[in-house]
Structures are given as structure tokens and as C-alpha cells.
Backbone as JSON Lines, residues from 0, in Angstrom:
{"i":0,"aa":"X","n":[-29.69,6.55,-0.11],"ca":[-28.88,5.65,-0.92],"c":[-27.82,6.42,-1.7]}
{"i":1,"aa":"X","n":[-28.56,7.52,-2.17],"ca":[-27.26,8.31,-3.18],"c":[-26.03,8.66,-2.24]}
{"i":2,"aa":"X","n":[-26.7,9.51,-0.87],"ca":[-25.75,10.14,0.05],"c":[-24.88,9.37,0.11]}
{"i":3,"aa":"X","n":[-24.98,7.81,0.46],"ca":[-24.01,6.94,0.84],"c":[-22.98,6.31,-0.22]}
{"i":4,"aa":"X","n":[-23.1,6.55,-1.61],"ca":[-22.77,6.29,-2.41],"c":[-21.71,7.28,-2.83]}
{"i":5,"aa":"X","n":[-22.32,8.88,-2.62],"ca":[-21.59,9.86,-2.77],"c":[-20.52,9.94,-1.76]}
{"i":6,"aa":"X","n":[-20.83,10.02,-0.56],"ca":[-19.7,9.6,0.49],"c":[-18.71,8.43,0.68]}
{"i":7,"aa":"X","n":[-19.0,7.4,0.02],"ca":[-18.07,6.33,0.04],"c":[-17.22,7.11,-1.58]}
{"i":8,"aa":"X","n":[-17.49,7.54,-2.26],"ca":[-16.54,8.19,-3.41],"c":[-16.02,9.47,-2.79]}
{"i":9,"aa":"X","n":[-16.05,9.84,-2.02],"ca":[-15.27,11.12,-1.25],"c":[-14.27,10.52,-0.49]}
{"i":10,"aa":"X","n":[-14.32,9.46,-0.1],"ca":[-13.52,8.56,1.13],"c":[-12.79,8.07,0.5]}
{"i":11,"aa":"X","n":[-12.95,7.46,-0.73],"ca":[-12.23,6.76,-1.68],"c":[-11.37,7.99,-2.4]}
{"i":12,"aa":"X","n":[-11.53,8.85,-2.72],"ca":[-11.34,10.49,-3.69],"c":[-9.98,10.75,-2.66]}
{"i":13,"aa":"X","n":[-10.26,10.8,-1.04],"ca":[-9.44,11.49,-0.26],"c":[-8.43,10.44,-0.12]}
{"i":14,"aa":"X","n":[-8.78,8.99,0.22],"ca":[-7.37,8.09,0.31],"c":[-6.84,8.36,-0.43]}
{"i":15,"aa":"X","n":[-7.49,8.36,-1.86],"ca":[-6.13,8.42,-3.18],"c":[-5.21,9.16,-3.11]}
{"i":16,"aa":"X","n":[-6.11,10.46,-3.0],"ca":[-4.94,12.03,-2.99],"c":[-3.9,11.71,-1.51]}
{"i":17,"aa":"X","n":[-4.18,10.97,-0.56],"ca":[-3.13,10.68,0.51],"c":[-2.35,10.21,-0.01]}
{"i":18,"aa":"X","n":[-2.92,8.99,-0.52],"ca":[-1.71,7.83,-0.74],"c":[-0.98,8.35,-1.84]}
{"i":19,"aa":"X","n":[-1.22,9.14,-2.86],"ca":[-0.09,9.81,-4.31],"c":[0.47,10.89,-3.8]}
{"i":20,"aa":"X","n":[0.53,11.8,-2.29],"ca":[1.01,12.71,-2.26],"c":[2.85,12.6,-2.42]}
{"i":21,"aa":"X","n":[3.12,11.34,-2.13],"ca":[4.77,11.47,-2.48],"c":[4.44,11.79,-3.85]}
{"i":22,"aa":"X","n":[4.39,11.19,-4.73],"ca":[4.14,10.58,-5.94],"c":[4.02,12.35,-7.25]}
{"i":23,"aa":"X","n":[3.08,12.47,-6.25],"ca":[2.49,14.42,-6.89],"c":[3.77,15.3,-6.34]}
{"i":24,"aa":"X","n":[4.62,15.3,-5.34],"ca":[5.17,16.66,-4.66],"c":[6.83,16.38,-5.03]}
{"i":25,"aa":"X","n":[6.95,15.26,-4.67],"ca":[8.31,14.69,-4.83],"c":[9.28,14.24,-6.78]}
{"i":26,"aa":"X","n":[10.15,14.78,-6.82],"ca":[10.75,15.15,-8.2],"c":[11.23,12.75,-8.24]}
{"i":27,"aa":"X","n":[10.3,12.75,-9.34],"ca":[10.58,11.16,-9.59],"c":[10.14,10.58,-8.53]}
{"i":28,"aa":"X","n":[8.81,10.75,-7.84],"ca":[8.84,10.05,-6.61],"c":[7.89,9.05,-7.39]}
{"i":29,"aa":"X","n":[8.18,7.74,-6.57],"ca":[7.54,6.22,-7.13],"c":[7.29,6.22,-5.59]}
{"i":30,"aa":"X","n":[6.16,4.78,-5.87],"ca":[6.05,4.54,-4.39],"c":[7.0,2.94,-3.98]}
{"i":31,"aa":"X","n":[7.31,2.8,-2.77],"ca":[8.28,1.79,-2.74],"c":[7.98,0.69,-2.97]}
{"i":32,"aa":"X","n":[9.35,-0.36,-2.78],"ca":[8.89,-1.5,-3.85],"c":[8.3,-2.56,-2.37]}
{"i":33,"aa":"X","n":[7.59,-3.52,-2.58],"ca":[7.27,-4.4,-1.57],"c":[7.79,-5.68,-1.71]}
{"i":34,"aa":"X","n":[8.74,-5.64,-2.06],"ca":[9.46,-6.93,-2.69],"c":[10.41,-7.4,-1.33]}
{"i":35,"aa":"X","n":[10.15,-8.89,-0.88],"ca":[11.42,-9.27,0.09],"c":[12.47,-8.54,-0.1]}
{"i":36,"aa":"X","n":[13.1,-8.76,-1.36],"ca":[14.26,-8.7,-1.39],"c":[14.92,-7.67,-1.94]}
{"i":37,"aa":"X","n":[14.42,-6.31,-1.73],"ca":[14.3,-4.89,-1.76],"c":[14.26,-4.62,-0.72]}
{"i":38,"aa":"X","n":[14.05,-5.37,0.71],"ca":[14.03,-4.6,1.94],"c":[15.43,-5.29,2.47]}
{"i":39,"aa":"X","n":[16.48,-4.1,2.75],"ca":[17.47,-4.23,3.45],"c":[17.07,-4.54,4.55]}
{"i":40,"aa":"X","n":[16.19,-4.9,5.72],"ca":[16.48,-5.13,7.15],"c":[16.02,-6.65,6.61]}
{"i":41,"aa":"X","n":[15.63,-7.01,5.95],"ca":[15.03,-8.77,5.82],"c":[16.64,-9.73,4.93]}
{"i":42,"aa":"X","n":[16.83,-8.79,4.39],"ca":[18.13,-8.9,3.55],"c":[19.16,-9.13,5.12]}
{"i":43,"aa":"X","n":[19.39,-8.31,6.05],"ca":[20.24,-8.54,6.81],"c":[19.95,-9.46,7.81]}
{"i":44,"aa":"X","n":[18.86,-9.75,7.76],"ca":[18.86,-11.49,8.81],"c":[18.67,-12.85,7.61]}
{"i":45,"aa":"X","n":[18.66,-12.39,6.6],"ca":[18.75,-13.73,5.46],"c":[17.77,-14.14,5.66]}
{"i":46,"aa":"X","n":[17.11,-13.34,5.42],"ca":[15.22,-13.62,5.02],"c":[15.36,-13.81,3.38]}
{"i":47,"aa":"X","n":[14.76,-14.33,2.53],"ca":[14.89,-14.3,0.86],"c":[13.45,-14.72,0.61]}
{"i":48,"aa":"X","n":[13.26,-14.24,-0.45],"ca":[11.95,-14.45,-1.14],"c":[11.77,-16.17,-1.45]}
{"i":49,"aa":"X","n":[10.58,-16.33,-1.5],"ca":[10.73,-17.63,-1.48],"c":[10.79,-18.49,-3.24]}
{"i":50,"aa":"X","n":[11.26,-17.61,-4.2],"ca":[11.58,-18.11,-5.25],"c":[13.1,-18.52,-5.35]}
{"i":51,"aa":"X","n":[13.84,-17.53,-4.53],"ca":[14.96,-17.81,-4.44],"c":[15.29,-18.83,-3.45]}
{"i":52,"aa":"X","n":[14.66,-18.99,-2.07],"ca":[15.33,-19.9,-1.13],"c":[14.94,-21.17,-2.25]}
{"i":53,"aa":"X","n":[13.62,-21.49,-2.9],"ca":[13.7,-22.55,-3.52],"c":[14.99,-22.95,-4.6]}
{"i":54,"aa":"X","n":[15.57,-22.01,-5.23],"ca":[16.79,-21.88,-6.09],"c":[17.69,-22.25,-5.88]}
{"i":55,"aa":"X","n":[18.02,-21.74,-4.25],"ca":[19.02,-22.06,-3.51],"c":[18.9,-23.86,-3.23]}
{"i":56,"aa":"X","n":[17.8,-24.16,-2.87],"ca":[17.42,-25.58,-2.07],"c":[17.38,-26.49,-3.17]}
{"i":57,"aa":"X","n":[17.11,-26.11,-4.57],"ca":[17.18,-27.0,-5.71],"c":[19.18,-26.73,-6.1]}
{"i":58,"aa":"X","n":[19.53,-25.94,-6.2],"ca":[20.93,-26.04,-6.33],"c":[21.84,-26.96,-5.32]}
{"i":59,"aa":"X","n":[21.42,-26.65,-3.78],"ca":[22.24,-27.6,-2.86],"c":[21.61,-29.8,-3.02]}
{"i":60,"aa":"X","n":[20.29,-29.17,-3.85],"ca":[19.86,-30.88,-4.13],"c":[19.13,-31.25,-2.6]}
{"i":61,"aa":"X","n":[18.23,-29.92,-1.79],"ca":[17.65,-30.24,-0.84],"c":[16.29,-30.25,-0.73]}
{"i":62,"aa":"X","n":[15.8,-29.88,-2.07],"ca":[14.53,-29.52,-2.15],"c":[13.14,-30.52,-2.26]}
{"i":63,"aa":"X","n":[12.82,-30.65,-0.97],"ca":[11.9,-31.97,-0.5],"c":[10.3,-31.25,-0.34]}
């Protein structure tokens, strides 16, 4: 029971240090944003978050 306990906190210990290595090595490194409308390729087919298409659809008076 302990072993498995101890090993699921080593697994967990090692993702972390993966996932912060930008974060630790890199001068101001953040990790990126996941926001629609922060990603330029969704931005260029007029993909929008859906707070805004609603914004948009209440401004044109389409919002059903």
C-alpha cells in the first residue's frame, strides 16, 4: 500500500518538474495562454470565443 502511494507521488513529482521546465530555464517564461482568442490560427478562420460571438449576435439583434 505505501509502495503504491510512494510511487504515484514520484509520477506526480516527475510530471510537475516536466511540465515547469519552460517556466524554471526560460528568462520570464509563463506557460501559454489557452484562451480562443489568444490563438492566432482560430483567430484566422473567425473562430471567437463564445462570449464574444454572443456580443456580436446580441449587437446584430440575432440572438435566439
Amino acid at each position: 500500500m505505501i509502495e503504491t502511494i510512494l510511487l504515484s507521488m514520484l509520477i506526480i513529482a516527475i510530471c510537475v518538474a516536466l511540465l515547469s521546465i519552460k517556466l524554471l530555464l526560460k528568462k520570464n517564461g509563463k506557460f501559454a495562454s489557452q484562451h480562443i482568442h489568444d490563438n492566432p490560427g482560430l483567430r484566422k478562420q473567425g473562430i471567437h470565443c463564445v462570449i464574444d460571438q454572443d456580443k456580436e449576435a446580441r449587437s446584430k439583434r440575432r440572438a435566439f
